[in-house]
N, C-alpha and C positions, 0 to 999 in steps of 0.2 A: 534347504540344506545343500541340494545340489551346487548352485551357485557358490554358497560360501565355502563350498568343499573346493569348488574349481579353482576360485581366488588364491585358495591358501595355498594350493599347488603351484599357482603358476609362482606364488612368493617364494615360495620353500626353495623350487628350482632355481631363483634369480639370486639368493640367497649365498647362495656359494660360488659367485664369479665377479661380487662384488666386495670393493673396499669399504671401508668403514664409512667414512662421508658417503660413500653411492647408498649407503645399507640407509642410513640415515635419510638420505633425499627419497627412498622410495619408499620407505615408512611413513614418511611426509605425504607425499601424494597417495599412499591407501589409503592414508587417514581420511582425504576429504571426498575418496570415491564412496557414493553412496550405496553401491551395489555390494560394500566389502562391509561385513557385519563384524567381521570377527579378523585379528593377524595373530599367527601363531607362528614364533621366529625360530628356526632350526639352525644354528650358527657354530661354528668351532668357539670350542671354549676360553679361546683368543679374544674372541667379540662380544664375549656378555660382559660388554661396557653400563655406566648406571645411562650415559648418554643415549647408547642403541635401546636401553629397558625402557626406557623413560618418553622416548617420542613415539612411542606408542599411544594412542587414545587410551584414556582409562576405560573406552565405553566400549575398546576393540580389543580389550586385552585378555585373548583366550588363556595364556599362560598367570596371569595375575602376578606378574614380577615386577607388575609397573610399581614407584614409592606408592603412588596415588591408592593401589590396590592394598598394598603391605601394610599401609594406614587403616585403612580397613577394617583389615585382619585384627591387627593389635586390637584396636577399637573396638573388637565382635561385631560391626556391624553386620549380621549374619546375612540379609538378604544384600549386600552392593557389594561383597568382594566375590572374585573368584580364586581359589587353590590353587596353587602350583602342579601339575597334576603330577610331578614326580614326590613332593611332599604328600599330594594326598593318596600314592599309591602305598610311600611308606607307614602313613597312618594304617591305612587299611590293614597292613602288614601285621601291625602291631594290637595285642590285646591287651590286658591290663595294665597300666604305666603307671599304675597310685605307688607314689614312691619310691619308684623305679631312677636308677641312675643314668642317664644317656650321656653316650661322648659323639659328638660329631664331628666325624677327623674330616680336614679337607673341604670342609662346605664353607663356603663363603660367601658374601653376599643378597642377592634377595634369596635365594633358594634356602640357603643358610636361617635369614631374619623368618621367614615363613615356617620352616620346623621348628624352630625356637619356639614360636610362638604358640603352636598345636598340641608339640610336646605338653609345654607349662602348662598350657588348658589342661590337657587331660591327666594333672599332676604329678610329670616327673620333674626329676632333677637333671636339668642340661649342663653342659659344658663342652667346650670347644677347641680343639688346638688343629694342629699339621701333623702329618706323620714323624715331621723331624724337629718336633718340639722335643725342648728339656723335660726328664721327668713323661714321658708318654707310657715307660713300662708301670709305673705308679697308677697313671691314671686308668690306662686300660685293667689293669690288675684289678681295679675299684669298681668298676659301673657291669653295669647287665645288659646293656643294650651302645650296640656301636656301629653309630651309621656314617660308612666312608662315602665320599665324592669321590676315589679315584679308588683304583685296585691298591691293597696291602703291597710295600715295598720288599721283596727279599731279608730285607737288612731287620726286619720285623718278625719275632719269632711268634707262630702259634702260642708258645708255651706262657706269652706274657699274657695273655686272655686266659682271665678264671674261667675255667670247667663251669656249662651253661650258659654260657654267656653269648645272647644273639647279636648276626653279623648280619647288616643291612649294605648291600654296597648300589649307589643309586647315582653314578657319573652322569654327568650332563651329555654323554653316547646316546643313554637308554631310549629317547623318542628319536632317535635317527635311524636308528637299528643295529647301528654300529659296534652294540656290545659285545663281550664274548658269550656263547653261545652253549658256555660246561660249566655257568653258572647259576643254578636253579634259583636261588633268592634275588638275581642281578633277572632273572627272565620273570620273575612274580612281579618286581616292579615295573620293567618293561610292558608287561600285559594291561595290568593294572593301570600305570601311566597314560597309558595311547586310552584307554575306555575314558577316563577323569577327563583326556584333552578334549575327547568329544561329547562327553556330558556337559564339558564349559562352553563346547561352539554351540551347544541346545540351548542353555541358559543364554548365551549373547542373544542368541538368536529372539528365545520368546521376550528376554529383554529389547530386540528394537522393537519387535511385535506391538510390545506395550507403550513404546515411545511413540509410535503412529497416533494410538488413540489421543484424542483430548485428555490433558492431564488437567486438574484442577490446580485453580492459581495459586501461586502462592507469593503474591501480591504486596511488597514493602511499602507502602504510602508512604510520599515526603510530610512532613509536620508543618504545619504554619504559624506564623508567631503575627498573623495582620497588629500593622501600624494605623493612628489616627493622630494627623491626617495621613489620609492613604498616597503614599509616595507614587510618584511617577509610573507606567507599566517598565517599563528599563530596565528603573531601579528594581521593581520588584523584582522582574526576572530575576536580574545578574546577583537580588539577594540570596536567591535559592539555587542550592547546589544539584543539581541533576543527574539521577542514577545514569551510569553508562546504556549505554543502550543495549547492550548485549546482555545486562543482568536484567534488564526490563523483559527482554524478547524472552528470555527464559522462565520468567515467573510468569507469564501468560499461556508458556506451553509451547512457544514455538522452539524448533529444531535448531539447532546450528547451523545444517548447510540448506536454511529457508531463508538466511538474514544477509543481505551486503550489508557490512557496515560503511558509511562514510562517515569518516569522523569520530568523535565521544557519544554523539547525542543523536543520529538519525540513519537509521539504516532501511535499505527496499528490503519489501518481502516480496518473497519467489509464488510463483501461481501456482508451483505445485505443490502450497499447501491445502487449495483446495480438494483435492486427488486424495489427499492422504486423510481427510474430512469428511468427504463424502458423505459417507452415512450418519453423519454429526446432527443432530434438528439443529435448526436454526434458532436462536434468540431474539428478544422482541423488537419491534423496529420503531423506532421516533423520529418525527419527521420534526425540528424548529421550524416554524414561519412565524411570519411578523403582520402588525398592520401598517398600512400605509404610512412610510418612515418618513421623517424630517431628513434634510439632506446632512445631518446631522449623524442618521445611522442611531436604531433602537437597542442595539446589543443581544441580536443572535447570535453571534458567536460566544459571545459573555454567558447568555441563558446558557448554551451549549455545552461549555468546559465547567460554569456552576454546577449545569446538572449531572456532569458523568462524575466528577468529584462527590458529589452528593451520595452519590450511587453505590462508587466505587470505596471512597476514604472513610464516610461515615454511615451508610447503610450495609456495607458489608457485602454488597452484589455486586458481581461482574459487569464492569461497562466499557464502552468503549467509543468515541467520541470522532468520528468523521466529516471531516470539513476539507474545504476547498483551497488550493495554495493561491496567495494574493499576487495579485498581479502588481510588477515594477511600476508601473504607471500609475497608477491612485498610491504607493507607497511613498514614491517625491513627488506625488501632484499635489492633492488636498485633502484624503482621507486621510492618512497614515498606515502604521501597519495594522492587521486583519487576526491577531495573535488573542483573541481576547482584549482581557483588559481586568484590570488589579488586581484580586488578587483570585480572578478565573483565567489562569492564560495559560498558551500552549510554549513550552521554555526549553530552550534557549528563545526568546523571540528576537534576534536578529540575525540566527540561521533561518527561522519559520519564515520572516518578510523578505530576506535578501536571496535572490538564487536558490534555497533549499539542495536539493540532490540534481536539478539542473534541467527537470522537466521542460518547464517556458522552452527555455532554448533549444531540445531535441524539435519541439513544435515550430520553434521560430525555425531555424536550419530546414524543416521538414517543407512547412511550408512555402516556403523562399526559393526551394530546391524543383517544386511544382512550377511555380509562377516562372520562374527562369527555363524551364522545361518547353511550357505553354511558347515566350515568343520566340525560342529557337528555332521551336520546331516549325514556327509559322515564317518564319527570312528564312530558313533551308528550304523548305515548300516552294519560297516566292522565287529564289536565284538557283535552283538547282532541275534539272530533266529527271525525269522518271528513273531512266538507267543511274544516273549519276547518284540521285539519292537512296534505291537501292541498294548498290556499292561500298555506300559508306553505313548503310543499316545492317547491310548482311555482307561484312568482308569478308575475303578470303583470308582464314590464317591458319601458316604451316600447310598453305595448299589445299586446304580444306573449307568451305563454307556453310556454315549451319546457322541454322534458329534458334537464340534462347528462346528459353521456356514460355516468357512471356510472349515473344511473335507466334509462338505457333497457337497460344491462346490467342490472339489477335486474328489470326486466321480463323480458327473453327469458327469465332464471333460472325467472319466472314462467308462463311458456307465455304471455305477453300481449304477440303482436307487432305493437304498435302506435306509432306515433312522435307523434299527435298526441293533448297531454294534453288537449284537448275530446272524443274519441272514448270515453272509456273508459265504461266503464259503473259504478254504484255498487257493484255487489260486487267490479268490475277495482279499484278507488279505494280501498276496504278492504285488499284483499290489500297492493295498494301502501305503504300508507301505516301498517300494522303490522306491525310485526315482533315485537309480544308476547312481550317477553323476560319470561321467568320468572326474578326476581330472584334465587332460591336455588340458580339454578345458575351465576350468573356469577364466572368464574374469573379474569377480567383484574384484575388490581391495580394502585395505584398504583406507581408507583415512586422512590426517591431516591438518591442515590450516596455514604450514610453510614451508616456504624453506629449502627442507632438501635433499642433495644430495644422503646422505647415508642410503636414505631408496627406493631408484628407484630398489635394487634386494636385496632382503632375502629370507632366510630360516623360515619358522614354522612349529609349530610340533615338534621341539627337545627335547621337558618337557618328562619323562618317562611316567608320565600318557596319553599322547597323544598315545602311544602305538606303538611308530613306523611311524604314518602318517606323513609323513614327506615331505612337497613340497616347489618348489621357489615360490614365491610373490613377492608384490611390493607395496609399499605405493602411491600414487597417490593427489597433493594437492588437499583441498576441493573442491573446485569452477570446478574442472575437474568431480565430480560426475555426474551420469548421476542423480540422487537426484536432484541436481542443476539445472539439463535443464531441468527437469521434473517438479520444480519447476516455472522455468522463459515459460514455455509453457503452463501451465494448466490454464483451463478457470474457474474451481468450485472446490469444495471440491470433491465432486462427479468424477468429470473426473482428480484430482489428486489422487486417491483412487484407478482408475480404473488404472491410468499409473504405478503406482506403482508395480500393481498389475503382470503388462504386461512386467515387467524388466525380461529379461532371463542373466541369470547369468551364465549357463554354457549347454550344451549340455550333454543326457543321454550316455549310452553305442550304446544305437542305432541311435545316431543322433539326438534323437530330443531334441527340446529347453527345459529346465529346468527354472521356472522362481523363482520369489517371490511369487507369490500364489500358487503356488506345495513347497514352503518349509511351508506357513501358515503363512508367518509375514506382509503380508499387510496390517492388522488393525492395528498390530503395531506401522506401520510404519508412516501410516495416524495420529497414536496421536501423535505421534513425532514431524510432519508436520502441526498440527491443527492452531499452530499460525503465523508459520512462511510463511503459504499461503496468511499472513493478509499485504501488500502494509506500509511501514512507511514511514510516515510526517513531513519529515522535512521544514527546508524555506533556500531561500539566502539571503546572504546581505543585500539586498534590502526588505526583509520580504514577498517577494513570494515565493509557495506554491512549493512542490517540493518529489515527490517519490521515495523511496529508496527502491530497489525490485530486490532480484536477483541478480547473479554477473558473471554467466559463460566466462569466457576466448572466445575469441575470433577465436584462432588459431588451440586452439584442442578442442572447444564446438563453440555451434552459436551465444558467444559472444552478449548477446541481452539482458536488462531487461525485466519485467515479463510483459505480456499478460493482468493479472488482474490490473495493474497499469495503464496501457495505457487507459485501457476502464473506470477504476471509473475516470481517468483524464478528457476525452474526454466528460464524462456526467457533470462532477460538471464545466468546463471552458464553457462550454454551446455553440450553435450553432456557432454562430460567435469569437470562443473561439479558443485558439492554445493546444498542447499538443507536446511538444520537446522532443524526444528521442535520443537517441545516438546509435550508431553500435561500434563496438567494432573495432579496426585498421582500415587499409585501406576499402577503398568500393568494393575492391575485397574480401575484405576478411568478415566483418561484414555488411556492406550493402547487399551482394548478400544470406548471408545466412537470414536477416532480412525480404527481399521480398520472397525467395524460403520458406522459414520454418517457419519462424514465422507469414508472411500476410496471409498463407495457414491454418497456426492452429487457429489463430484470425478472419478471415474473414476483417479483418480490410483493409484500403485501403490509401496509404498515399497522400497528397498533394504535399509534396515538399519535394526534399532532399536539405539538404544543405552543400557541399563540404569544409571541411576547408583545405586548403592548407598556408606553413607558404615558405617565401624567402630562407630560410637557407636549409629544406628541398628539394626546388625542386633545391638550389644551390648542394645538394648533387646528385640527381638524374641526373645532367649535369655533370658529372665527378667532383664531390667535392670529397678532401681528406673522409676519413673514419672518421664517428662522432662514439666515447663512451662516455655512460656515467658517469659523475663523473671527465670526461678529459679535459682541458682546449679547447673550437673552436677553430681549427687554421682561422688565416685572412681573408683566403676566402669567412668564413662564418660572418666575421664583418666586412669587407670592401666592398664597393660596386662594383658588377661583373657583367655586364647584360648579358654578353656574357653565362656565368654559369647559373645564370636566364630561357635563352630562348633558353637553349638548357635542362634545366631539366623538359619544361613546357610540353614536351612529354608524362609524365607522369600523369599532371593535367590533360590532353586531352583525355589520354587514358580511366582516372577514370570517367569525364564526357561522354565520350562513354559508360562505363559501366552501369552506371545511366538510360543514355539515350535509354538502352535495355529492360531497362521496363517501357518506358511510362511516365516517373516524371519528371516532368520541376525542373531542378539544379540551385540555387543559391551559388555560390561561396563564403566565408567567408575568404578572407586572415588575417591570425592571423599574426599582427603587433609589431615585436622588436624592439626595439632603435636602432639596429644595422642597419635596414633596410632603405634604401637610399626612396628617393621618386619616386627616376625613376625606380626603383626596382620594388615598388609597383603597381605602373603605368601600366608599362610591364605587369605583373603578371597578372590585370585587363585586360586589351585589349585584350591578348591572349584567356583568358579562356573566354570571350565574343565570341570571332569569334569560336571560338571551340565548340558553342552552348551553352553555359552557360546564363538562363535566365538574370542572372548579374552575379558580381561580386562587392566585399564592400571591402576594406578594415577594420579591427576591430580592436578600441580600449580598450575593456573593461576591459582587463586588469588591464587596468592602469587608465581606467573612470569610471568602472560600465557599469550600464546596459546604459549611457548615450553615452556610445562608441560603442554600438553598436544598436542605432537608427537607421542607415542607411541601418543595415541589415534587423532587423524586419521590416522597411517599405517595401525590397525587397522580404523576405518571405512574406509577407500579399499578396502584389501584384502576386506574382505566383502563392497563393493557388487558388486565382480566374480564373487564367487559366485554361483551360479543360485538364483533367488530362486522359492517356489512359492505365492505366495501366495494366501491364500482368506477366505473372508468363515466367522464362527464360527456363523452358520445363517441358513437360506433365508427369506426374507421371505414366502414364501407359508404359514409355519406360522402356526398359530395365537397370539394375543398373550401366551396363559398360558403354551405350550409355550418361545417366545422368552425369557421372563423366567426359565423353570425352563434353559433352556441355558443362561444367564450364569449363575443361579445354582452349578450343578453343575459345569460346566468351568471356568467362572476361580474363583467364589468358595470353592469346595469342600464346597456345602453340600446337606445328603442330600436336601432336596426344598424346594419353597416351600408358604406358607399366604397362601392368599389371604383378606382380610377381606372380608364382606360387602357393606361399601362400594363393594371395589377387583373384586368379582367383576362386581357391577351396571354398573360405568363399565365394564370391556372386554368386555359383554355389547353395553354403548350403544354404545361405538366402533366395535366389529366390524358392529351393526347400521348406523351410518351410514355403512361404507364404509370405515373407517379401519385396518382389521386388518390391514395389509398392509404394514404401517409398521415401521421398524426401531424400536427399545427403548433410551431411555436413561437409567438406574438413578438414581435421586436414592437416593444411599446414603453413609453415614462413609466418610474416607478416612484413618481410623486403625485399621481394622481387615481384612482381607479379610470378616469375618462384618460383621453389623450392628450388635455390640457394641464400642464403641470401646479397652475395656480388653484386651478378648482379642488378643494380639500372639501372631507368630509364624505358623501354619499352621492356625488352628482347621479339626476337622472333624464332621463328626454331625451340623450344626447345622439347623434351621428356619430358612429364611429367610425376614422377616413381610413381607407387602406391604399396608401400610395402606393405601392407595389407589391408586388411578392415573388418571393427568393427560394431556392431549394438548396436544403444539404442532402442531397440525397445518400453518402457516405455513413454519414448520423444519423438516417432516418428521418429526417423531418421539414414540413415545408414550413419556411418563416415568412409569413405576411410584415411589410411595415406598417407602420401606425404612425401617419402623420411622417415627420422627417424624424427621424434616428441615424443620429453618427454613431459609427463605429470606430474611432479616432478621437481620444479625448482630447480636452485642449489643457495647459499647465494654467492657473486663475496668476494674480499680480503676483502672490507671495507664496510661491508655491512650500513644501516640507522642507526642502532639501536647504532652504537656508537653515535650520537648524541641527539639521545631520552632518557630524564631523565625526573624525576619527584621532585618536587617540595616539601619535606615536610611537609613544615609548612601551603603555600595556596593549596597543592594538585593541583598544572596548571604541564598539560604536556610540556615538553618543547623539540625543535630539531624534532617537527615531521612535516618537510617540510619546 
């Protein structure tokens, strides 16, 4: 109460120096202060305009003069309005009114519609005029109760009020103080007034109280009307109309000043709805993986959006569905968009694939802004003297010379506890002012968000002004940023500030790590990232709740959406609530990094995985011809095989083995084609059951919604309640070679690794600088569990080669390679974007999926 008291004061006082439009603009801006609960407008009776009542928040409005309040009122909504509190002093005033006559001289407006209204309730008879209405000696002559808004005029005799008759007089003075003071009925209301106004700042008050808590949803599901045959995903989208986002955000419980909107359909949410959370349990957590996918792509994202639709539209529980934003480059290369698919998709899907709220690019510009950082600072080094490049680090301005913040942390880093830049000494000024990156080790690349084959090696430095520096590089697509997993990993603003901080970009002359806080740009880098830390809101289909966050690659990052999405998930779906995430390819590949790296950086713990495996897939993993994409399926994979079935199911077995090494009861999701026979499916089931599989579902949502796949989310619900035991697949305190031969040998199946010369030197250097302690995340194929992409099914025996290895150490984690892995995709002959156009005249995307 202190604070809303103080606010109101400092209003009250601003209240009276300002004009109508200023009264207006800063009603405007309390509205969206959060620390202001409650406005109570004290104004000359010149200014109770309906404009000045009405920009009021209905949710701020101590006086309850807003329409939004008056509605209310009329309505009996007894618990959402609040009283006028000069109406409700006059109530108070007042005892029996069963048929009692009132005239109310002089009220007008809300004050006016609010006694009316109280009156009636409590069965009198109202009526209204001015002191200098026609016929007023009449009317006063007639009633028993007469309640003025201004003082009786002279010109108004006593003698026209019958003998009895009570006088109410309640000017819009009374809460100012301003009234006269040798009016005992005009001070009853006054008393009375000021107590009602602060009974309604207590009501605002334990009203936000209760807005903090978790509200239960109240959840409008879109309706599906599925077509056969199942139209395009486009079509489907742009068939279904999309709650605004700001009606979505609100049936889930979140606040108004939680949400940016951008646009109709996607707004961030702010981190500090976790704060306001806090004490919230968390709800259950699911992890999608998959097996070993055709380059074709099994539909995790599909299982994903089927199953929180399932959850949400037709089980009646809280869900809430967390995936990853697609990267531009597989959008016009050869995948297409990442939105689901028919009728499970996350809608609008051409804001979902194209730019979203503009994440990529905070990372692109972030990182871009490092690398360019990296060789300035290395041609300033090579053309400049010691004094000279101190001069221009630490200038003088206004006569003055100092350290930001970040140098003087560059210093203590340095043992040189010093704050004034004239103290230092010449060799302090050296150390400072080089950081002697040794160019052959720097591993930051640039970045861009396109498939582009012919930027994986160049040249920079060739401009004459560069001076001669002149080295190879390499372009790197966006989503491969360690920016990116730095981003899908961090738990605050604070601890992406600090990772940022921690990114080593290259090694000095003497070995040691050179990061982003020794070049000085990690405030920078933080404004860069200030919004793109923020989780965006989209919905599917079906009008459930759905976060878009994060997008790192799977094969050469840990493939995972963000950390801060999962957790504001898990608090707003509430205890007995779902939160569905997805791993990026096989379960070898984004499940294993999901529990080693991500459950480690979260602390989170998940309930259930759930496996999607599709017919045609594990028909390829039983010796099926080779699938491409964009190529016609040969027969084997539209004709019914069981034989190819139930010898590729060695593969589902092996991914539920994998599952089943940390602890998490598997549910099975077979993702269902038209091509697929019944006994196909059948098969499919049975096997993965005996294999330990909690179940197994066949799914239609595809082609039903979220109605096709009821049978899974009953199967997930039922598992989460299982006792879960789960474990991390090895201790962080082993050594970096030992950690890379555990993944090797338990999930990938393979009889030992060979480390290259190269990769033995880097976790020789890691372990020496400190970094051996670090969890392991495999840049390796996700077409094969070995390194070789053709070997389908269960290979075993095999060597596993690790050409090098790489650290993020920002992210937390060291990436071995496996074999050769780009990180730069290439565009194939015919790439998407020949079928992506746009629309002139209605501005509709067309061909993108």
């Amino acid at each position: 109460m202190k604070d809303l008291n103080s606010h109101m004061v400092q209003y009250l006082f601003k209240m009276r120096i300002l004009s109508k439009n200023n009264i207006v603009s800063e009603i405007l801006r309390l509205n969206e202060d959060p620390n202001v609960q409650g406005l109570a407008l004290d104004l000359p009776e010149s200014l109770y305009s309906s404009k000045i009542l009405n920009a009021v928040k209905p949710e701020k409005d101590v006086d309850g003069l807003s329409d939004v309040n008056l509605g209310r009122l009329v309505r009996g909504e007894d618990s959402d309005y609040l009283v006028s509190p000069t109406a409700g002093a006059v109530m108070e005033l007042l005892e029996d009114l069963d048929g009692k006559r009132v005239l109310l001289v002089g009220i007008n407006g809300a004050l006016g519609s609010s006694l009316q209204c109280l009156l009636q309730r409590r069965g009198a008879i109202t009526a209204s005029c001015h002191w200098k209405s026609p016929g007023l000696q009449s009317k006063l002559h007639h009633v028993d109760v007469v309640i003025a808004g201004s003082p009786k005029p002279e010109s108004v005799p006593v003698s026209w009020l019958k003998p009895g008759t009570t006088i109410i007089n309640c000017s819009s003075d009374l809460l100012s103080g301003r009234q006269s003071l040798n009016n005992t009925t005009e001070n009853a209301v006054c008393s009375l007034a000021v107590a009602i106004r602060m009974q309604n700042m207590v009501k605002n008050t334990e009203r936000w109280i209760h807005s903090q808590q978790l509200r239960k949803w109240d959840l409008h599901c879109l309706k599906l009307q599925p077509l056969s045959p199942v139209p395009s995903d486009i079509e489907i989208s742009r068939a279904q109309s999309p709650k605004a986002v700001d009606v979505l955000a609100k049936e889930i419980g979140l606040l108004t000043d939680e949400i940016e909107i951008y646009g109709q359909t996607k707004a961030k949410v702010r981190l500090s709805l976790l704060e306001r959370l806090k004490d919230q349990p968390d709800g259950k957590y699911v992890l999608v993986a998959g097996i070993t996918p055709t380059p074709l792509g099994e539909g995790k994202s599909t299982v994903t959006i089927g199953l929180v639709q399932a959850l949400t539209a037709h089980l009646k529980i809280n869900s809430f569905a967390c995936l990853r934003q697609p990267s531009q480059g597989p959008t016009f290369g050869v995948k297409g968009g990442a939105a689901g698919g028919g009728y499970a998709q996350v809608i609008p899907m051409e804001e979902f694939n194209l730019h979203l709220t503009g994440d990529i690019h905070a990372i692109t510009a972030a990182n871009n802004l490092l690398a360019a950082a990296i060789d300035a600072r290395i041609l300033h080094e090579n053309t400049q003297s010691d004094k000279a490049l101190y001069n221009r680090l630490v200038p003088v301005v206004k006569g003055v010379r100092g350290f930001s913040s970040i140098q003087l942390a560059r210093l203590r880093r340095l043992g040189i506890n010093k704050t004034d830049p004239e103290t230092l000494t010449e060799e302090e000024i050296s150390r400072f002012v080089r950081l002697d990156i040794d160019p052959s080790t720097i591993t930051w690349q640039r970045v861009v968000d396109t498939n582009d084959r012919f930027l994986r090696k160049i040249t920079i430095g060739q401009a004459n002004t560069e001076k001669g520096f002149v080295r190879q590089a390499q372009f790197d697509i966006a989503v491969a940023s360690e920016i990116m997993a730095i981003l899908a990993l961090t738990t605050s603003l604070e601890d992406m500030k600090e990772r940022l901080g921690k990114i080593v970009v290259a090694n000095d002359k003497k070995g040691e790590p050179v990061t982003a806080e020794d070049l000085g740009v990690t405030g920078a880098l933080a404004v860069l990232m200030k919004d793109a830390i923020k989780p965006t809101l989209m919905q599917t289909l079906e009008g459930t709740p759905v976060f878009v966050h994060a997008g790192p690659f799977a094969n050469i990052a840990h493939g995972n959406s963000s950390i801060l999405a999962d957790k504001i998930a898990l608090k707003l779906v509430g205890e007995k609530g779902f939160v569905v995430t997805e791993a990026g390819f096989g379960a070898d590949i984004g499940m294993e990094k999901f529990f080693n790296i991500k459950c480690r950086a979260s602390g989170l713990v998940p309930s259930v995985v759930v496996l999607v495996a599709t017919v045609r897939a594990l028909k390829m993993h039983g010796g099926g011809p080779s699938v491409s994409a964009g190529a016609p399926l040969k027969k084997e994979y539209t004709e019914e095989n069981l034989q190819l079935v139930a010898d590729g199911c060695c593969n589902l077995q092996k991914q539920i083995q994998i599952a089943q090494l940390f602890g998490v009861p598997v549910v099975v999701a077979l993702n269902v084609f038209k091509t697929d026979s019944p006994a196909e499916v059948d098969l499919v089931c049975k096997i993965a059951k005996q294999s330990g599989a909690f179940d197994a579902v066949p799914c239609n949502h595809w082609s039903d919604g979220g109605r096709g796949a009821v049978k899974l989310a009953q199967a997930v619900e039922k598992a989460a309640n299982q006792k879960s035991s789960f474990k991390y697949l090895y201790s962080l305190e082993l050594p970096i070679a030992e950690k890379i031969k555990t993944i090797a040998q338990k999930v990938y199946g393979a009889q030992d690794i060979e480390l290259s010369p190269a990769a033995q030197s880097q976790i020789d250097r890691y372990t020496r600088q400190g970094f051996g302690k670090l969890p392991i995340c495999m840049a390796k194929t996700h077409l094969s569990l070995s390194h070789q992409p053709e070997k389908k099914g269960v290979p075993t025996g095999f060597i596993l080669p690790i050409s090098d290895v790489r650290a993020s150490i920002g992210a937390g984690f060291i990436y071995p390679l496996v074999g050769t892995m780009s990180t730069m995709p290439g565009l194939p002959t015919r790439p998407c974007f020949y079928d992506i156009d746009l629309d002139p005249v209605t501005e509709e995307v067309k061909g993108l999926f």
